[in-house]
PDB file with SEQRES, HELIX, SHEET and CRYST1 records, atoms N, CA, C and O in Angstrom:
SEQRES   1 A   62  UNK UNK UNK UNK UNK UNK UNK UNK UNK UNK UNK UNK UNK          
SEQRES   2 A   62  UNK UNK UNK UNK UNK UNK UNK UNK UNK UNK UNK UNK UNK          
SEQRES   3 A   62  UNK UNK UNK UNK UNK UNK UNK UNK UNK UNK UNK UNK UNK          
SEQRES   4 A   62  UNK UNK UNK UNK UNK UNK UNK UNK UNK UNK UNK UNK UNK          
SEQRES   5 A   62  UNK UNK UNK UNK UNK UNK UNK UNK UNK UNK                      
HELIX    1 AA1 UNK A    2  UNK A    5  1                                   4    
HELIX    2 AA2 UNK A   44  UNK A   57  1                                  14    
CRYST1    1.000    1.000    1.000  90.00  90.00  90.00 P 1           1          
ATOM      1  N   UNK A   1      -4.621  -1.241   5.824  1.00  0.00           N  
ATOM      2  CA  UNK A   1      -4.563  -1.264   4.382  1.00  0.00           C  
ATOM      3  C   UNK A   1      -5.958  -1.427   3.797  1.00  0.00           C  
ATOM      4  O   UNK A   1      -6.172  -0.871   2.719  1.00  0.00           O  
ATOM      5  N   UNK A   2      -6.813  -2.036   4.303  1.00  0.00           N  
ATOM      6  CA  UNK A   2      -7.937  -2.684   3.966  1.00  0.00           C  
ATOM      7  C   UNK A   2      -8.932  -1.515   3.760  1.00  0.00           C  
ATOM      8  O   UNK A   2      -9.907  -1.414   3.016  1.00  0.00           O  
ATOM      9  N   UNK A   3      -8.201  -0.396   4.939  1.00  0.00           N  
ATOM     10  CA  UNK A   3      -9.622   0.788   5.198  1.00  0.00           C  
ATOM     11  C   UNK A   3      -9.277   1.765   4.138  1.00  0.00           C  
ATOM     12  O   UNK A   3      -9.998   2.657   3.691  1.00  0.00           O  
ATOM     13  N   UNK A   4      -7.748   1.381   3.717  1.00  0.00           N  
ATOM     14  CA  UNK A   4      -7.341   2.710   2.804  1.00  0.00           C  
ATOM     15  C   UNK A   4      -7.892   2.372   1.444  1.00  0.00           C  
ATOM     16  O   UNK A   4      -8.243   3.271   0.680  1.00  0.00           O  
ATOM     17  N   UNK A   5      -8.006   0.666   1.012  1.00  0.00           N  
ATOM     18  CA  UNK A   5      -8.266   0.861  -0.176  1.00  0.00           C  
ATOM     19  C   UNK A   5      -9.809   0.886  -0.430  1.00  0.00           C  
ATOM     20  O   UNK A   5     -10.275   1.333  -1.479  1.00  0.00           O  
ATOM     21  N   UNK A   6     -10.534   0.413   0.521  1.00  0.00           N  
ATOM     22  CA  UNK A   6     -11.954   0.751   0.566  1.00  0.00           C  
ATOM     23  C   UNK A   6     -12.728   1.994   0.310  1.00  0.00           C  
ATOM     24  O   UNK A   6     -13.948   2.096   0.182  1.00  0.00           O  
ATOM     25  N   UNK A   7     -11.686   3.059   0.249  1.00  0.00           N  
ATOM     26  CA  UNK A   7     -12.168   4.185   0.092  1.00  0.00           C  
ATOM     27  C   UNK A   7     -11.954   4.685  -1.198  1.00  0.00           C  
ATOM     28  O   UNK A   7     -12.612   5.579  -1.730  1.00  0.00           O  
ATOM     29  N   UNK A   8     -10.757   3.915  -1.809  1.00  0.00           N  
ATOM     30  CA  UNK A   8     -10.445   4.322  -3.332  1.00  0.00           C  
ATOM     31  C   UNK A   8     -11.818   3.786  -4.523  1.00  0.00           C  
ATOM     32  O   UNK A   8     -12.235   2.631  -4.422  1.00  0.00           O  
ATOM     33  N   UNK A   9     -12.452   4.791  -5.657  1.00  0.00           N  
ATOM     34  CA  UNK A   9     -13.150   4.275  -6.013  1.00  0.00           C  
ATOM     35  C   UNK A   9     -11.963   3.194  -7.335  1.00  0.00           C  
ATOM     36  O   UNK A   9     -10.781   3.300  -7.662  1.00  0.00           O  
ATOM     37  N   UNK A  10     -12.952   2.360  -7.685  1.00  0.00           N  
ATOM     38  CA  UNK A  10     -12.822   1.730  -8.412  1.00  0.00           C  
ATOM     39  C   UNK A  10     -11.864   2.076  -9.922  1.00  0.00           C  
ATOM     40  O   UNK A  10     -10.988   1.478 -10.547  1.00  0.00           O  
ATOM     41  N   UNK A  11     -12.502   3.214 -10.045  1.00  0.00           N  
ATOM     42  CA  UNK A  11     -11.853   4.312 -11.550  1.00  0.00           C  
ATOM     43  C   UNK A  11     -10.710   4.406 -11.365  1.00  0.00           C  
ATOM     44  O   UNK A  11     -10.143   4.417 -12.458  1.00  0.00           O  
ATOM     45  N   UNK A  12      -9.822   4.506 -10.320  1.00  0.00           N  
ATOM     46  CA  UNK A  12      -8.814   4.840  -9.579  1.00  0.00           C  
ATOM     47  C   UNK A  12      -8.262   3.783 -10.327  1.00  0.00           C  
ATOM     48  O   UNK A  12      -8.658   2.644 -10.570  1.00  0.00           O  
ATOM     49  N   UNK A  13      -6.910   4.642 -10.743  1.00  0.00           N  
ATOM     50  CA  UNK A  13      -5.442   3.630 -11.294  1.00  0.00           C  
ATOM     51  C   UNK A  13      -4.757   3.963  -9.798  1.00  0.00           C  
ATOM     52  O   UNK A  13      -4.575   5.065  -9.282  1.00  0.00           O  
ATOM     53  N   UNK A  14      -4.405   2.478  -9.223  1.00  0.00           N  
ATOM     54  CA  UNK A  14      -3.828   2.657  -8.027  1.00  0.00           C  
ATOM     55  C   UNK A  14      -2.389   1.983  -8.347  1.00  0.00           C  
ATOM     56  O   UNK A  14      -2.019   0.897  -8.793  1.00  0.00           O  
ATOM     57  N   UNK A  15      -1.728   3.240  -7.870  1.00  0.00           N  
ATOM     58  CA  UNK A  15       0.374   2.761  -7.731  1.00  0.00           C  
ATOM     59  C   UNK A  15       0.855   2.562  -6.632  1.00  0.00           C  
ATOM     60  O   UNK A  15       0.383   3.206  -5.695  1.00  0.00           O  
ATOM     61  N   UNK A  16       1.784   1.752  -6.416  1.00  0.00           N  
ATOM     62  CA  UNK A  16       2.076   1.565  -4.701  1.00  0.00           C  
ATOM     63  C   UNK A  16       3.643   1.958  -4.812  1.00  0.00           C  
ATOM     64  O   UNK A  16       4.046   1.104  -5.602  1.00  0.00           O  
ATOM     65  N   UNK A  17       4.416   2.518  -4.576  1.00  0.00           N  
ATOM     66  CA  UNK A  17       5.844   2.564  -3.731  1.00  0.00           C  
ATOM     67  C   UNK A  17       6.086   2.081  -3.225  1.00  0.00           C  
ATOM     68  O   UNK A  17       5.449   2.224  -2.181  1.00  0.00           O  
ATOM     69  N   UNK A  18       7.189   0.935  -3.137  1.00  0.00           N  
ATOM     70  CA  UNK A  18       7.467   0.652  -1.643  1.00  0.00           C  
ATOM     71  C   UNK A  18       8.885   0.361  -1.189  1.00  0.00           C  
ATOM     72  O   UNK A  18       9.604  -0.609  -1.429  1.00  0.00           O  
ATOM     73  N   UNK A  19       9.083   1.365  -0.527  1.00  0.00           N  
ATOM     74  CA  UNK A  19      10.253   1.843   0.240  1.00  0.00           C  
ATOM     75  C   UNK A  19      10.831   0.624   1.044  1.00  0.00           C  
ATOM     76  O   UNK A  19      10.002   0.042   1.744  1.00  0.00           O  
ATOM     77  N   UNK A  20      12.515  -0.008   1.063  1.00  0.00           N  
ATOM     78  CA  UNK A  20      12.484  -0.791   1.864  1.00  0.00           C  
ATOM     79  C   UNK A  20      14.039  -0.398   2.824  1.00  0.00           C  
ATOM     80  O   UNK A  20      15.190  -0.822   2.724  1.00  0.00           O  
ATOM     81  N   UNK A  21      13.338   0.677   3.810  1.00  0.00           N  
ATOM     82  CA  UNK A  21      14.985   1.484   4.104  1.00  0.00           C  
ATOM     83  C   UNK A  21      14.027   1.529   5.859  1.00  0.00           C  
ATOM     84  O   UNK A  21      12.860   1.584   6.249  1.00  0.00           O  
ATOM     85  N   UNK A  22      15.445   1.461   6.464  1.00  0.00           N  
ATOM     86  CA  UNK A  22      15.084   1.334   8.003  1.00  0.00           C  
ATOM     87  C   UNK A  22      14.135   2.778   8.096  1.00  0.00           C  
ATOM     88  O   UNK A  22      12.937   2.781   8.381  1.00  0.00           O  
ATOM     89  N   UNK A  23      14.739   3.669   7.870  1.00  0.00           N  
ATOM     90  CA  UNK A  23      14.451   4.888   8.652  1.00  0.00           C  
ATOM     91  C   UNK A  23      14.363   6.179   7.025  1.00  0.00           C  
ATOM     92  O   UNK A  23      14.966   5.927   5.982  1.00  0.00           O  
ATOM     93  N   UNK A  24      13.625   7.267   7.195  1.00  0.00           N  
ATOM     94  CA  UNK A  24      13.066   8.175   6.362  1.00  0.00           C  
ATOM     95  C   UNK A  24      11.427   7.466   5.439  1.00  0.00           C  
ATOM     96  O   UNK A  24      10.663   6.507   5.541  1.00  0.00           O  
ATOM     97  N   UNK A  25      11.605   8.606   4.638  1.00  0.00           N  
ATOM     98  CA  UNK A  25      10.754   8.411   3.775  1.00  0.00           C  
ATOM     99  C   UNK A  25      11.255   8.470   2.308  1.00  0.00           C  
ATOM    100  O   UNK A  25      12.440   8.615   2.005  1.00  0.00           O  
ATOM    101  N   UNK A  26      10.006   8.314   1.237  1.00  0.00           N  
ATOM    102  CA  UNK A  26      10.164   8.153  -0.298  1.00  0.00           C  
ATOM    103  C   UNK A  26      10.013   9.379  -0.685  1.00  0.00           C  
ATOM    104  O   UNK A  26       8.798   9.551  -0.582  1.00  0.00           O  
ATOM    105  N   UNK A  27      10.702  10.818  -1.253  1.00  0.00           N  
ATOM    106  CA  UNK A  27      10.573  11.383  -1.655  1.00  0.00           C  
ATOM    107  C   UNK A  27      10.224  11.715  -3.264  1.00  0.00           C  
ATOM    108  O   UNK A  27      10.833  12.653  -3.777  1.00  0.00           O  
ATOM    109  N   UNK A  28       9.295  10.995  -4.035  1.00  0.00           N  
ATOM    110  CA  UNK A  28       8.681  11.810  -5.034  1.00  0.00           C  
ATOM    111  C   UNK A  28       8.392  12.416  -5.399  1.00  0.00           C  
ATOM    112  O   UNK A  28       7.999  13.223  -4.556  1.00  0.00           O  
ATOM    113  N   UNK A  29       8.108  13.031  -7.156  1.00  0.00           N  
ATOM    114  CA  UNK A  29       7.183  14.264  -7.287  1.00  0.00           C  
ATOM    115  C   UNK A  29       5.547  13.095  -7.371  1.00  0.00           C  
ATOM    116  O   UNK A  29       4.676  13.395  -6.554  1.00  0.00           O  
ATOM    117  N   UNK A  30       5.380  12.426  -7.894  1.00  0.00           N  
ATOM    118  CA  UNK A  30       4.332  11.456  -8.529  1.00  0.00           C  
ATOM    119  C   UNK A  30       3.400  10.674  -7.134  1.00  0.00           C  
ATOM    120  O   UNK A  30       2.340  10.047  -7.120  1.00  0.00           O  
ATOM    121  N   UNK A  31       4.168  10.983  -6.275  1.00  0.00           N  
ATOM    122  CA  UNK A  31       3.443  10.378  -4.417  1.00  0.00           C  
ATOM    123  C   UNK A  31       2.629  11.660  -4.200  1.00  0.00           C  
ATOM    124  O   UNK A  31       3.023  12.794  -3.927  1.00  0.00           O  
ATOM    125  N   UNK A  32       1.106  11.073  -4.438  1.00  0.00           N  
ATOM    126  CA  UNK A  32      -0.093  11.627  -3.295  1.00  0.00           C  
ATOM    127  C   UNK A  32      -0.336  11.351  -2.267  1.00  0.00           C  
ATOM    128  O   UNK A  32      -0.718  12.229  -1.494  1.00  0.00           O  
ATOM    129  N   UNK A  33      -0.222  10.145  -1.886  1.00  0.00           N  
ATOM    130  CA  UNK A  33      -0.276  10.145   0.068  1.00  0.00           C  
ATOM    131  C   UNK A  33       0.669   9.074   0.123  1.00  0.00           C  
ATOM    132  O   UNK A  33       0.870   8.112  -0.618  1.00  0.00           O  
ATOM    133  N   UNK A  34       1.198   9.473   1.177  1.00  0.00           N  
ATOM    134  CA  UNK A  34       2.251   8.659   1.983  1.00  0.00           C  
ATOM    135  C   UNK A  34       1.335   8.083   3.278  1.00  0.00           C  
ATOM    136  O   UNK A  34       0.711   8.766   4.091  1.00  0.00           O  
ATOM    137  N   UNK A  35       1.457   6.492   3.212  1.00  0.00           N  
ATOM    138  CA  UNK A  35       0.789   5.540   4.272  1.00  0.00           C  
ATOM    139  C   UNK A  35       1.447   4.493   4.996  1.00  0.00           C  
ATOM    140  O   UNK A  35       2.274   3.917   4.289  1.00  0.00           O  
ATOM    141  N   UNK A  36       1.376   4.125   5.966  1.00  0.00           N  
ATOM    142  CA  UNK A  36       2.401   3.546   7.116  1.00  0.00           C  
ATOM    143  C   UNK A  36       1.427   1.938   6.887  1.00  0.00           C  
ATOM    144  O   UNK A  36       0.287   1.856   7.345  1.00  0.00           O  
ATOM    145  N   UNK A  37       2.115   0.701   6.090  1.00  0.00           N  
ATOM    146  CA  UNK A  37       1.156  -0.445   6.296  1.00  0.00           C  
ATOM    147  C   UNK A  37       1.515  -0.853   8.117  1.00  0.00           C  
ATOM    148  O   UNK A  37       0.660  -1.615   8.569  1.00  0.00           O  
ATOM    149  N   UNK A  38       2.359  -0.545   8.901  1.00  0.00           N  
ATOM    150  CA  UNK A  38       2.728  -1.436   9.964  1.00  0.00           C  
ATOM    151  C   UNK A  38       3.391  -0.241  10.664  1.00  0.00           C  
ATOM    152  O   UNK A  38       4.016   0.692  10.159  1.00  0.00           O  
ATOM    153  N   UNK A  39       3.112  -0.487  11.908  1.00  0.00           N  
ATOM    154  CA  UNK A  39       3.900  -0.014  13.072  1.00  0.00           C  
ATOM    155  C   UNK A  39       5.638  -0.473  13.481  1.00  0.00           C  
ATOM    156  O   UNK A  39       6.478   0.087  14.186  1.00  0.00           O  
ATOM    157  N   UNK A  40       5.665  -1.526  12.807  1.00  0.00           N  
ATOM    158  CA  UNK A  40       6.734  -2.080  13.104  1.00  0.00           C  
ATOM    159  C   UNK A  40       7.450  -2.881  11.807  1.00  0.00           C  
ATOM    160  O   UNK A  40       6.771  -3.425  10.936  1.00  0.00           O  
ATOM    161  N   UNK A  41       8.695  -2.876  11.807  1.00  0.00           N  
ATOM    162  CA  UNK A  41       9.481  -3.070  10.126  1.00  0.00           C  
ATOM    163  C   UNK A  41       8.928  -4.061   9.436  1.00  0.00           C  
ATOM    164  O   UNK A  41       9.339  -5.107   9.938  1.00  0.00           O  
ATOM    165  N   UNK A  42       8.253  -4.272   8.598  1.00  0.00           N  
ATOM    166  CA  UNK A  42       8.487  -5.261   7.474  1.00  0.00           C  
ATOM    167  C   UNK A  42       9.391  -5.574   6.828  1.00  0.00           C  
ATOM    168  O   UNK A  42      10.412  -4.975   7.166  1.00  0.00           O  
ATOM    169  N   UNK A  43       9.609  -6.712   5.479  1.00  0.00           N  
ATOM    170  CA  UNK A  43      10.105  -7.136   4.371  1.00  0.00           C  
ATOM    171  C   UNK A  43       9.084  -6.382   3.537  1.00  0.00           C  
ATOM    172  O   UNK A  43       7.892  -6.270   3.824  1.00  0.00           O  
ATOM    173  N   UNK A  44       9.603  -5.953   2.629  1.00  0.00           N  
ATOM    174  CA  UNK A  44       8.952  -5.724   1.165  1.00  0.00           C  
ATOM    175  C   UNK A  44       7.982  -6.450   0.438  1.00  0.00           C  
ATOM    176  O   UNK A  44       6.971  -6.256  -0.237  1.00  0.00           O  
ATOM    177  N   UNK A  45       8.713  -7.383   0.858  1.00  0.00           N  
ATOM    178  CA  UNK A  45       7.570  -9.020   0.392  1.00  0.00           C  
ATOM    179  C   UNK A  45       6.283  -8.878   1.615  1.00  0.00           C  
ATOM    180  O   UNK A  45       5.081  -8.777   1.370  1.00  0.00           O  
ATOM    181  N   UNK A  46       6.706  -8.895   2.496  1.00  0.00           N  
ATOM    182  CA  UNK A  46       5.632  -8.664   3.479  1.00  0.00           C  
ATOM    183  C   UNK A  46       4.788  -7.725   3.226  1.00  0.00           C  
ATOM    184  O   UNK A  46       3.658  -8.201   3.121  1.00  0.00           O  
ATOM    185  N   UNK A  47       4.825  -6.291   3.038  1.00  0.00           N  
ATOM    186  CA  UNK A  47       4.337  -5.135   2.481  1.00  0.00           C  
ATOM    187  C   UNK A  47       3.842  -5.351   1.431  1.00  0.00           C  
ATOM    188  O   UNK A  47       2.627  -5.161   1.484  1.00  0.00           O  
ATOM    189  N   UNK A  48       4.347  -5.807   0.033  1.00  0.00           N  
ATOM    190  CA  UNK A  48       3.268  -6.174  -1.052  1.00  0.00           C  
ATOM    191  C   UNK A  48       2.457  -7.257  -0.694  1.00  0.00           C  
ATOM    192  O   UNK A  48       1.265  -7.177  -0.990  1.00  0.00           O  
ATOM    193  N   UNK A  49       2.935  -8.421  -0.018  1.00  0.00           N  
ATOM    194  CA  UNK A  49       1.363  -8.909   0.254  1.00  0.00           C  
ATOM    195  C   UNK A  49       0.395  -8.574   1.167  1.00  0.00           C  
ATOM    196  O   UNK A  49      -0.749  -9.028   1.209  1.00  0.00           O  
ATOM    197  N   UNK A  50       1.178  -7.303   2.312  1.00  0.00           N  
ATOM    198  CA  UNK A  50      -0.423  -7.022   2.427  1.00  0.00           C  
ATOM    199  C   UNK A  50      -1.518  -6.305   1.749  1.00  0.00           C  
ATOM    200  O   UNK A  50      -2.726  -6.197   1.959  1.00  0.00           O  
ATOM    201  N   UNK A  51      -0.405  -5.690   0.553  1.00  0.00           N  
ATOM    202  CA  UNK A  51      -1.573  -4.610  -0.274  1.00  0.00           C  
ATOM    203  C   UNK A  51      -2.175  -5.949  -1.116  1.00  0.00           C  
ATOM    204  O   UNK A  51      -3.405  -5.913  -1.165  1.00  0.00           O  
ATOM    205  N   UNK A  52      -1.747  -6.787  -1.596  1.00  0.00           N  
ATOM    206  CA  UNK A  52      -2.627  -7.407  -2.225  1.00  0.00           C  
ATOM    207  C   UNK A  52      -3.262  -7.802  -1.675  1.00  0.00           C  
ATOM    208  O   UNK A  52      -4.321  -7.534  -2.242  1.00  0.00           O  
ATOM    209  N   UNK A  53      -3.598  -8.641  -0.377  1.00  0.00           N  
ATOM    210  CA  UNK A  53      -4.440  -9.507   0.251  1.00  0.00           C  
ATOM    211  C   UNK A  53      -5.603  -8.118   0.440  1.00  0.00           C  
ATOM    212  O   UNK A  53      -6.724  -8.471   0.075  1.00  0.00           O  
ATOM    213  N   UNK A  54      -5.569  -6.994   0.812  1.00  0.00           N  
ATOM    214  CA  UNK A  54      -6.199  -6.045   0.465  1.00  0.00           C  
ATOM    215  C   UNK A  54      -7.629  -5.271  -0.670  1.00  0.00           C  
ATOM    216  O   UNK A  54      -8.764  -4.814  -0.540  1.00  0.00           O  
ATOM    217  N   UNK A  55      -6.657  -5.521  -1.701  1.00  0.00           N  
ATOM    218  CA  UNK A  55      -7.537  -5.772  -3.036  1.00  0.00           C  
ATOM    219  C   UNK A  55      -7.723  -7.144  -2.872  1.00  0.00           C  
ATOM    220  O   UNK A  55      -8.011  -7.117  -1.675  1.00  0.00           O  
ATOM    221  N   UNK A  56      -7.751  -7.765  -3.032  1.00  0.00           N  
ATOM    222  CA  UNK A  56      -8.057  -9.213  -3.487  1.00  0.00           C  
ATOM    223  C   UNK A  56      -9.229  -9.186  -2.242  1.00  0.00           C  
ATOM    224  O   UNK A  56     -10.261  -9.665  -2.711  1.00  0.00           O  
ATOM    225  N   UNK A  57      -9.407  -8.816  -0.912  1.00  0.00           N  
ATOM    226  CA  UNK A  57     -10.752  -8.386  -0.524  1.00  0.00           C  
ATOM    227  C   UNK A  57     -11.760  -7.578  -0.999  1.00  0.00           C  
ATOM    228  O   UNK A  57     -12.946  -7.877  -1.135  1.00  0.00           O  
ATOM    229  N   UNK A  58     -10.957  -6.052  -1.357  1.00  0.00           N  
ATOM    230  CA  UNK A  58     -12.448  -5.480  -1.783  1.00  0.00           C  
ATOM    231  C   UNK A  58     -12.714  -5.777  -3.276  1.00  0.00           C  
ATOM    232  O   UNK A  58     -13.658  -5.129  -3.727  1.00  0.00           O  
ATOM    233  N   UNK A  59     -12.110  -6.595  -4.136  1.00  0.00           N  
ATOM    234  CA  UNK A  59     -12.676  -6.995  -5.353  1.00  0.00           C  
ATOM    235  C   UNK A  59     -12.872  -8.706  -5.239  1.00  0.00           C  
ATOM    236  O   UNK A  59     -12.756  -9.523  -6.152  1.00  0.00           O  
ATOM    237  N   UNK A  60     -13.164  -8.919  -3.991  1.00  0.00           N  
ATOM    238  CA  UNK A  60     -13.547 -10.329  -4.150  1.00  0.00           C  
ATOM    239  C   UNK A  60     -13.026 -11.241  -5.212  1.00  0.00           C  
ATOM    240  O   UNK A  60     -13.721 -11.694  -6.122  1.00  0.00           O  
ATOM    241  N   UNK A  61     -11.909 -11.449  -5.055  1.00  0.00           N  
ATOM    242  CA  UNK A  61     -10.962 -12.248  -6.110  1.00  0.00           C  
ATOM    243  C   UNK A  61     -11.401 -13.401  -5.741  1.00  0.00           C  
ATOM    244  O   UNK A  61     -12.269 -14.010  -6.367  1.00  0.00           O  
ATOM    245  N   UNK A  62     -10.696 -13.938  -4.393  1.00  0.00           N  
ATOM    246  CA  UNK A  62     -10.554 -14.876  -4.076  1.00  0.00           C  
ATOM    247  C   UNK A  62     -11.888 -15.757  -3.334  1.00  0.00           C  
ATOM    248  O   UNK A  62     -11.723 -16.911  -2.941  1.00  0.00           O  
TER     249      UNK A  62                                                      
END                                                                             
């Protein structure tokens, strides 16, 4: 997660999806990349905090 958002510039309005279904994917029209946080299932809750702990690195929040 860390490497994906490092690459987004800053200008970037960033949206997250997050899918919480065993098996497929999120079919949107509004999804530009589809990204795998984990090899293995999460919680949702789990999944949004890793995107935040994420940002909250590359903008030095915390």
């Amino acid at each position: 997660m860390r490497k994906y958002v490092d690459v987004v510039g800053d200008d970037v309005n960033l949206v997250f999806v997050v899918g919480a279904m065993v098996h497929g994917k999120i079919e949107l029209d509004y999804i530009d990349d589809f990204i795998a946080i984990s090899d293995y299932p999460l919680s949702a809750a789990m999944c949004i905090a890793r995107i935040i702990e994420a940002l909250v690195d590359k903008w030095s929040i915390l």
